[in-house]
N, C-alpha and C positions, 0 to 999 in steps of 0.2 A: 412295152413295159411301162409301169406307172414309175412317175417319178419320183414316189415316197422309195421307191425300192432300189432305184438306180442311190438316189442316193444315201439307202445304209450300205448297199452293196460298197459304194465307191468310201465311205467311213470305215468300212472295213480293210481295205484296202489303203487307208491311209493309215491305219493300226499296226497292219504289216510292215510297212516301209517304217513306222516308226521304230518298230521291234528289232527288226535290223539293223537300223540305224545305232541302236543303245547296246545292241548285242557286239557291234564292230569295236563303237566309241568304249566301250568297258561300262558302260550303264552306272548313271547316275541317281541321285535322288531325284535332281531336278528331271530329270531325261521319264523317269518313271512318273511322275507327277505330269507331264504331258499326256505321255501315254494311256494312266488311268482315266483322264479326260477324255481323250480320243473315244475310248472304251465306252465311258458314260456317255457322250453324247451318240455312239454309233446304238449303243443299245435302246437309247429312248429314241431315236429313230426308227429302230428296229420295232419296238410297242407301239408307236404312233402309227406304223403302215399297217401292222397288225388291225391294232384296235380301227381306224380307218375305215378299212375295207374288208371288214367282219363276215366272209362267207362270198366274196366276191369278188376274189385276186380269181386269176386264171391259173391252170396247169404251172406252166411258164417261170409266174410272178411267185406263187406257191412253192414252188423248188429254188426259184433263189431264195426267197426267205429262210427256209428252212437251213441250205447250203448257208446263209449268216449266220443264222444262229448257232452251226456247228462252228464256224469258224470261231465265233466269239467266245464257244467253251475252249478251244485251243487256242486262243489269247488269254482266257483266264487261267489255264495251268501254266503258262508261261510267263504268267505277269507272277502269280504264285512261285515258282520257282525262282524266277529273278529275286522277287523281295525276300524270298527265305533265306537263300545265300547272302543277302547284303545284309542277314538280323532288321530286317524289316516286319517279320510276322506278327506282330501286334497290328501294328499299321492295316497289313492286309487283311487283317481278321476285320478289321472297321470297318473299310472297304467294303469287302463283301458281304458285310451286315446289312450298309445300306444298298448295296447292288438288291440283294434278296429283298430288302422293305421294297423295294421300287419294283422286282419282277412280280410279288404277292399282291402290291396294290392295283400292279398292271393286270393279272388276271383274273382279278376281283372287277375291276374296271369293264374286263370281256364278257364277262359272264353278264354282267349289271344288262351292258348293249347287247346279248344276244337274248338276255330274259322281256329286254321292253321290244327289241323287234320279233321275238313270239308273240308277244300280248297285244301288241297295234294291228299284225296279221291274225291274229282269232277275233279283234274288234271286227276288221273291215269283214273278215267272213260271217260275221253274227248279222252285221250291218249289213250282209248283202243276201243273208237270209230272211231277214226279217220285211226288207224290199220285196223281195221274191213271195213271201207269202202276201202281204199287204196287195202286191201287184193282180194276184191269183185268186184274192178273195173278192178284189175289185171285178176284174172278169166273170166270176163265178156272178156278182151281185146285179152284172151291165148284162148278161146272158138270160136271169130269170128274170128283170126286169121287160127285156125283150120279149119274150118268151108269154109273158104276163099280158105283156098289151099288144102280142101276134093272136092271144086263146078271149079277150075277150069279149 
């Protein structure tokens, strides 16, 4: 398992324990204001393994990500419900204004790195056509040369 993954997985699982923790204690502003960080840093952990290893996580590594990311939408309806009940939804509306600028810029970000690793592999393939002919017309050129001074 890479270790970008171990640890959103384990960031998410410190979300939990923290959710529980604020769901016993009666959940505070401050208790929420941990949390939300929790949240923000498991998430750009969760972008960073992404964007990383763009097309080259395994089966494995790929289902936990995935399995994070759903858990992180069931911290977001729960962090949403807490702060509605506390008349916190203004707040959470911020919140998730800028969670959203950071997931748009992140898959802006994915696209960017899977448009430049199409474009470096059609270079190398151009580049290794173009070898392959250069290589072909050299033999073609070393063959009637031969050929030239075998006839006369």
């Amino acid at each position: 398992m890479l270790a970008e993954v171990a640890a959103v997985i384990a960031a998410v699982k410190g979300i939990n324990d923290a959710i529980s923790a604020v769901k016993t204690a009666g959940g505070h502003a401050a208790d929420l204001g941990t949390i939300v960080q929790k949240y923000a840093t498991a998430n750009e952990k969760l972008q960073e393994a992404e964007s990383k290893h763009v097309g080259k996580l395994s089966l494995q590594d790929s289902m936990q990500i995935q399995v994070a990311k759903k858990q992180l939408q069931t911290f977001n309806q729960q962090l949403k419900d807490m702060m509605l009940m506390q008349g916190l939804a203004s707040d959470y509306n911020e919140i998730m204004n800028r969670v959203e600028e950071s997931r748009i810029q992140h898959e802006k970000e994915l696209a960017r790195i899977k448009r430049k690793k199409a474009e470096r592999r059609k270079a190398w393939r151009e580049a290794g056509q173009l070898l392959a002919i250069g290589f072909s017309c050299l033999i073609v050129c070393f063959a009637g040369l031969y050929f030239w001074l075998l006839l006369r």
